[in-house]
C-alpha positions in Angstrom: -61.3 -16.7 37.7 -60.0 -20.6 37.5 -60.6 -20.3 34.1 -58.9 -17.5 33.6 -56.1 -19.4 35.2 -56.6 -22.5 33.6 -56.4 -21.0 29.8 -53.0 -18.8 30.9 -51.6 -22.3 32.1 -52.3 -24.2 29.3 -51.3 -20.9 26.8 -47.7 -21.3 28.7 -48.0 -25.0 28.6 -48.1 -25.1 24.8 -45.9 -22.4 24.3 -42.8 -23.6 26.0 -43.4 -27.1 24.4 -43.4 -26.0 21.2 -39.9 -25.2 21.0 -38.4 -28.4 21.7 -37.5 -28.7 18.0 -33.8 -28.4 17.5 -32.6 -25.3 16.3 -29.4 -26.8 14.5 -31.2 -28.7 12.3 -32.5 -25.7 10.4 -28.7 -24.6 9.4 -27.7 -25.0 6.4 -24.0 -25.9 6.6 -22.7 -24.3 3.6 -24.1 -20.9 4.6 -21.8 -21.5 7.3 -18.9 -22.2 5.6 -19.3 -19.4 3.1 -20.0 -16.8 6.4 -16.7 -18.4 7.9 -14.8 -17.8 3.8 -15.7 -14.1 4.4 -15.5 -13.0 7.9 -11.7 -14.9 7.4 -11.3 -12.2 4.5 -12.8 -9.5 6.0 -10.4 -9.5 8.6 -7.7 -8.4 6.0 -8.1 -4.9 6.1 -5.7 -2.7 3.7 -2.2 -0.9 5.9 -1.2 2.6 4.6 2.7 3.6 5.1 3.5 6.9 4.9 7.1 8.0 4.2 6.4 10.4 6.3 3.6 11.6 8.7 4.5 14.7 9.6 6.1 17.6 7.5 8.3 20.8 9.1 8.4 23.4 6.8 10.6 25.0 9.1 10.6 29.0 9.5 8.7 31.1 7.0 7.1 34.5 6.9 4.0 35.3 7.6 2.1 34.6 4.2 4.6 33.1 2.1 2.5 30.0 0.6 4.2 26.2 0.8 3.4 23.0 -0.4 4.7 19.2 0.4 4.0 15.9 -0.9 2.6 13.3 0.9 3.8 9.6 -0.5 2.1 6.2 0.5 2.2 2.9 -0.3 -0.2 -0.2 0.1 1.7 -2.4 2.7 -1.8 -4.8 3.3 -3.1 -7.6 1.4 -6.5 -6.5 0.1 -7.2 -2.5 -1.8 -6.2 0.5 -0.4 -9.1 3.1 -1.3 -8.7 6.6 -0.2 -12.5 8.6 -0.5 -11.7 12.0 1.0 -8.7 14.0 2.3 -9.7 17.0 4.2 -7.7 19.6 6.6 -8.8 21.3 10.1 -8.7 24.6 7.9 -9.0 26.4 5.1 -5.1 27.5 5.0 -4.8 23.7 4.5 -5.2 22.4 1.2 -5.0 18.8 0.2 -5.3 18.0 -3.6 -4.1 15.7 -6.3 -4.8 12.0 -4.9 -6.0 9.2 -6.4 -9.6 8.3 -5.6 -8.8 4.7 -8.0 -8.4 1.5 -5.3 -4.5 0.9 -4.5 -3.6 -2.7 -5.2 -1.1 -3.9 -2.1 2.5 -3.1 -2.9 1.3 0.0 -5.3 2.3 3.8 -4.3 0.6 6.9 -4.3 0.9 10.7 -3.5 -1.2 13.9 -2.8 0.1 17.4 -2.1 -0.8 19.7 0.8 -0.5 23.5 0.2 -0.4 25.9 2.9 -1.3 29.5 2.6 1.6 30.4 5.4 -0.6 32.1 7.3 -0.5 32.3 11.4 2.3 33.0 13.8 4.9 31.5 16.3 4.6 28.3 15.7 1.7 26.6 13.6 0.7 23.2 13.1 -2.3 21.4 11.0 -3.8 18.3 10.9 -4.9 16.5 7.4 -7.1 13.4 8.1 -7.9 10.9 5.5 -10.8 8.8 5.2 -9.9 5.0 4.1 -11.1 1.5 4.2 -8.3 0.7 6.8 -9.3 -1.1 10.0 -9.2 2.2 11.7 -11.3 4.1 8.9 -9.0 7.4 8.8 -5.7 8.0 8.9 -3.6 11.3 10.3 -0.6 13.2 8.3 0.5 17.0 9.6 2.4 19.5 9.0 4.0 22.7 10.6 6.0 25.3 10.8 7.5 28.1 12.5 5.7 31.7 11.0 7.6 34.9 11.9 5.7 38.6 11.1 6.7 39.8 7.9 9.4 42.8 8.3 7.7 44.5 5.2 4.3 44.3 6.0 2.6 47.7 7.4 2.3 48.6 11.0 -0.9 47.2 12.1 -4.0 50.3 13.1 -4.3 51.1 16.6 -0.6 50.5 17.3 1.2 53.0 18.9 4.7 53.6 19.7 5.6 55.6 23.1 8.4 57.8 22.6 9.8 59.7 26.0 10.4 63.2 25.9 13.5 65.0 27.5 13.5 67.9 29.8 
């Protein structure tokens, strides 16, 4: 059993030794600087400006299809690149953008048609997916849907009529 001992001492012994060598010698400073060049730029993350972020369409009837365009602009220092656009239905339909990266200062649009569909009042979130420091950004729209006075009266409706003695 001392020997057991013994060899588990003298295991330890070498193995906390062996590390005495200086870890910073092994850097190679240039790795460093370039690490320090790039975690400097990568800080610089593209900033989309909407002219707006959220469009009222106001009141409409029930099923009468709108559309509005979304405008943007570049306002960071490094590429804007938008991958996807996407809504929280399928009511909601984004199209038209440019999937090309957006040099800073440059603009851009996209259009968001909306079947009109719902009622009372209706709202719906579009959510794009960017290389901004947040990763997505949020545009929405709304509006106000009232029934639509020619549409026919819907099955299993029934109107009570009081009858006179």
């Amino acid at each position: 059993m001392k020997k057991v001992i013994l060899a588990l001492s003298a295991l330890c012994l070498v193995a906390f030794t062996s590390c005495k060598e200086d870890a910073t010698s092994k850097i190679n400073q240039d790795n460093v600087a370039a690490a320090a060049e790039r975690d400097a730029s990568a800080a610089d993350f593209p900033v989309i400006s909407f002219t707006e972020t959220e469009h009222d369409f106001g009141t409409i009837v029930n099923g009468t299809p709108v559309e509005t365009v979304f405008k943007y602009t570049n306002t960071g220092k490094t590429p804007l690149v938008v991958s996807n656009i996407k809504s929280t239905c399928g009511c909601t339909v984004p199209s038209d953008w440019n999937r090309d990266p957006l040099a800073p200062g440059e603009s851009a649009e996209f259009t968001v048609k909306f079947n009109g569909k719902g009622s009372n009042q209706v709202q719906k979130s579009i959510t794009l997916t960017t290389n901004t420091e947040k990763g997505s950004e949020v545009v929405k729209i709304k509006a106000f849907v009232e029934p639509d006075p020619n549409a026919p009266a819907k099955a299993g409706s029934a109107t009570i009529k009081s009858v006179g003695k």
